[in-house]
N, C-alpha and C positions, 0 to 999 in steps of 0.2 A: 640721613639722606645721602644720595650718591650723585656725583655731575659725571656724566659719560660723556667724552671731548670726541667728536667723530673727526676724523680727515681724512678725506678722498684726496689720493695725490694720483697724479699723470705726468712722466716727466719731469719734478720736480725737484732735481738732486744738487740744486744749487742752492733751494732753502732750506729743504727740509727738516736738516741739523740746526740751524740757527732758529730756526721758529720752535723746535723742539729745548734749546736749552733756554729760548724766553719761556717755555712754555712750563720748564720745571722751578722757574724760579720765583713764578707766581704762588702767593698765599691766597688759597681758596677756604671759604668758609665752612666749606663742607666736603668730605670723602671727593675723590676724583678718580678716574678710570681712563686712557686713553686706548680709542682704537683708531689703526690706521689702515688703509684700503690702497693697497697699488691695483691703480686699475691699470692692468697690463703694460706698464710703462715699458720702456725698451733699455732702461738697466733696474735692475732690481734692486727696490728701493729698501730690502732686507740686508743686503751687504754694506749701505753707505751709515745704517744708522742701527748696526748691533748689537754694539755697544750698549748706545741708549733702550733698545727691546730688553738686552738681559737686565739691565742694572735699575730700570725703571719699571719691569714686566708688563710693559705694551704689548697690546692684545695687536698682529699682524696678521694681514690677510691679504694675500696676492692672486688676485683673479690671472687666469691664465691667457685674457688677451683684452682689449681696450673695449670697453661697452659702454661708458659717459660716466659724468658724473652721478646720477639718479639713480643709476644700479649701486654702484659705489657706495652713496650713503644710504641705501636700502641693504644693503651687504651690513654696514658695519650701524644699524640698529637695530639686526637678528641679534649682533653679538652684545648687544651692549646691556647692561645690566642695573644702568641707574635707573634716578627717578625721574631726573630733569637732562637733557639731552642739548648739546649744540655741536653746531656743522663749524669747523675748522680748516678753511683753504690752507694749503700747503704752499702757497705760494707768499705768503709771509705781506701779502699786501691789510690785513688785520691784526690787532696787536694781543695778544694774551692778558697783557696787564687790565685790558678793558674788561672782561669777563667776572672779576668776582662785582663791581660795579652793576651790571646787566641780571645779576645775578638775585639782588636785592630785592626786586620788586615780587620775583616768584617766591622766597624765603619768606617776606611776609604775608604772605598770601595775598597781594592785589589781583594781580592776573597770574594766568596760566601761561600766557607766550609775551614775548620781549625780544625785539628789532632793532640790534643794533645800529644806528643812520647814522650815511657816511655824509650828511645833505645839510645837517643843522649848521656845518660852517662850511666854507667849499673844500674840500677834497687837493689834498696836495697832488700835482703833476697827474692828475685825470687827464686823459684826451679830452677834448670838446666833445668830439663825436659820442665819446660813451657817458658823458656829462648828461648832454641834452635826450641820451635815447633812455638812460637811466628817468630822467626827467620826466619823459612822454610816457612811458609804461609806467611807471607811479600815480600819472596823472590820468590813466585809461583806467587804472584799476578803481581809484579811485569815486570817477565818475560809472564806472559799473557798478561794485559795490557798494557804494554809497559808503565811503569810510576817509579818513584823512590823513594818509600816512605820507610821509615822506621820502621812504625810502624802502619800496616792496622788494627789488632786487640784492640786498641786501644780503653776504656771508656769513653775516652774524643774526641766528634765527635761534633764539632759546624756547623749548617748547616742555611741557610734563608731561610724564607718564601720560595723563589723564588726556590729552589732545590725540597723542599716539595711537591711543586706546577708541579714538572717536572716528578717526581718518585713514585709509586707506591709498598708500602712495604708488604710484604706478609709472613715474617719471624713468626716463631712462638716462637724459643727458640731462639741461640746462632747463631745460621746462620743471624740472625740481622748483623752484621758486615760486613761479605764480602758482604749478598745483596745489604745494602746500599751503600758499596764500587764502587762494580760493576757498578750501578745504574748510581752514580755521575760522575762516570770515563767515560761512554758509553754515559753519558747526554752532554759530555764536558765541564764538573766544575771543575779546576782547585783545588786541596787540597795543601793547603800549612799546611806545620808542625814545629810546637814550641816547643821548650823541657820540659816537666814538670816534678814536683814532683812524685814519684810512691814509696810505701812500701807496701812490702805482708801482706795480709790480718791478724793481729795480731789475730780477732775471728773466729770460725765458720768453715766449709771445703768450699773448693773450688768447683764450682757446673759443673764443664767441663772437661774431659777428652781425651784420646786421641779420641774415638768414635766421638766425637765432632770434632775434627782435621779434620778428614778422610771427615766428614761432608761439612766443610768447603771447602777444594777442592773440592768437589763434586759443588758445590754452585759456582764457579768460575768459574769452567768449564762450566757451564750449561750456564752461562748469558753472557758468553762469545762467544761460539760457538752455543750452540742450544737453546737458553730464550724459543722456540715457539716447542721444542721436545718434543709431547704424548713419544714416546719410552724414552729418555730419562728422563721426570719426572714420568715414572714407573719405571725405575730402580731407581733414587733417594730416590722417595716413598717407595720401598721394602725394601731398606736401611734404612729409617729412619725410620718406623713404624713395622718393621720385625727383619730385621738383625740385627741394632742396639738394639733392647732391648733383643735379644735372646743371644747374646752377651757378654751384661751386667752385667745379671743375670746371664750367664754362669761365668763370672770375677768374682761377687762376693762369687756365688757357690764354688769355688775353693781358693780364697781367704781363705774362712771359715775352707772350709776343711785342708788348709795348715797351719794355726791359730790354729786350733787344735790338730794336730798334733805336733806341735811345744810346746805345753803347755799340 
């Protein structure tokens, strides 16, 4: 059996070496593969970490401009060749060492997916804000699906072949999460969750906000009650390619202007 390590990176050339040499000096129990996805970052994340591509032969793929995460790790599970598959933030806020742990449950064959949760003890240096909204989306999903999980938003998602093979991903950014959630849940794959390490991102900003929250319910709802609604994936659509970014821009318009003021 094969583990295929995915990491979509954007911007990340402050970890992405040190997550990389945690990442070779885990003993994994079985064959392992790494592929990595610049998603159009604005230095190319093939010059900081060459080295580690020739001498480790990481499979590297640099999309030609910024499309989200959801294309990203949709890009690099065309390439990927294992059996068992997990998504690897580049931002080093997930620990490698937890992975042959997470690893166990699929090996013996209990379940087919495994959730690594950041939730079983509190989370080192989390904001509150992304605390409680992590919180609330766990708890919506939850109460939709009728399931009990702790931690849906979660970077550590170990999935098989065999779910791959069931589910159809169509995420382009951050809504990756509840899709596949959804997906698994409606497919009847059982998610069992294990506690792992988690610290806030020490570099860089954070690339989700609440817009993305609001998102995310949206994205629950849809593939829970209407997967197959024109009406309902045009209001989605006007949201996410309209509202959200009129929004945005409006947020940071006023930001500035209160920034200024202030100084």
């Amino acid at each position: 059996m094969k583990l295929s390590i995915i990491i979509p990176c954007y911007n990340e050339e402050e970890t992405i070496k040190d997550l990389l040499d945690c990442l070779f000096k885990v003993k994994f129990p079985i064959d392992r593969e790494i592929i990595i996805v610049d998603d159009g970052s604005r230095r190319n994340h093939r010059e900081i970490i060459k080295e580690e591509i020739k001498t480790n032969k990481i499979k590297f793929i640099r999309l030609p401009r910024n499309q989200g995460k959801g294309v990203a790790i949709r890009v690099g599970l065309r390439y990927a060749t294992g059996d068992i598959f997990i998504i690897q933030d580049a931002d080093f806020e997930y620990f490698p060492t937890d992975i042959p742990k997470l690893l166990e449950p699929i090996l013996n064959k209990e379940v087919n997916v495994v959730y690594g949760s950041r939730f079983t003890t509190k989370p080192k240096n989390m904001a509150k804000t992304h605390y409680y909204a992590n919180m609330l989306l766990t708890k919506i999903t939850n109460f939709i699906y009728n399931v009990n999980l702790t931690d849906m938003e979660t970077g550590y998602k170990l999935f098989t072949k065999s779910v791959l093979n069931n589910i159809t991903l169509n995420a382009r950014e951050f809504e990756f999460e509840p899709e596949i959630t959804a997906k698994i849940i409606l497919n009847g794959f059982k998610i069992k969750e294990l506690p792992i390490q988690y610290h806030y991102r020490k570099f860089g900003a954070a690339k989700i906000n609440w817009l993305d929250g609001l998102e995310v319910g949206l994205i629950l709802l849809q593939h829970r009650f209407c997967p197959n609604s024109k009406l309902y994936q045009f209001i989605y659509n006007t949201y996410k390619f309209h509202i959200k970014k009129i929004v945005n821009k409006l947020t940071r318009f006023i930001s500035k202007i209160i920034y200024i003021r202030r100084f």
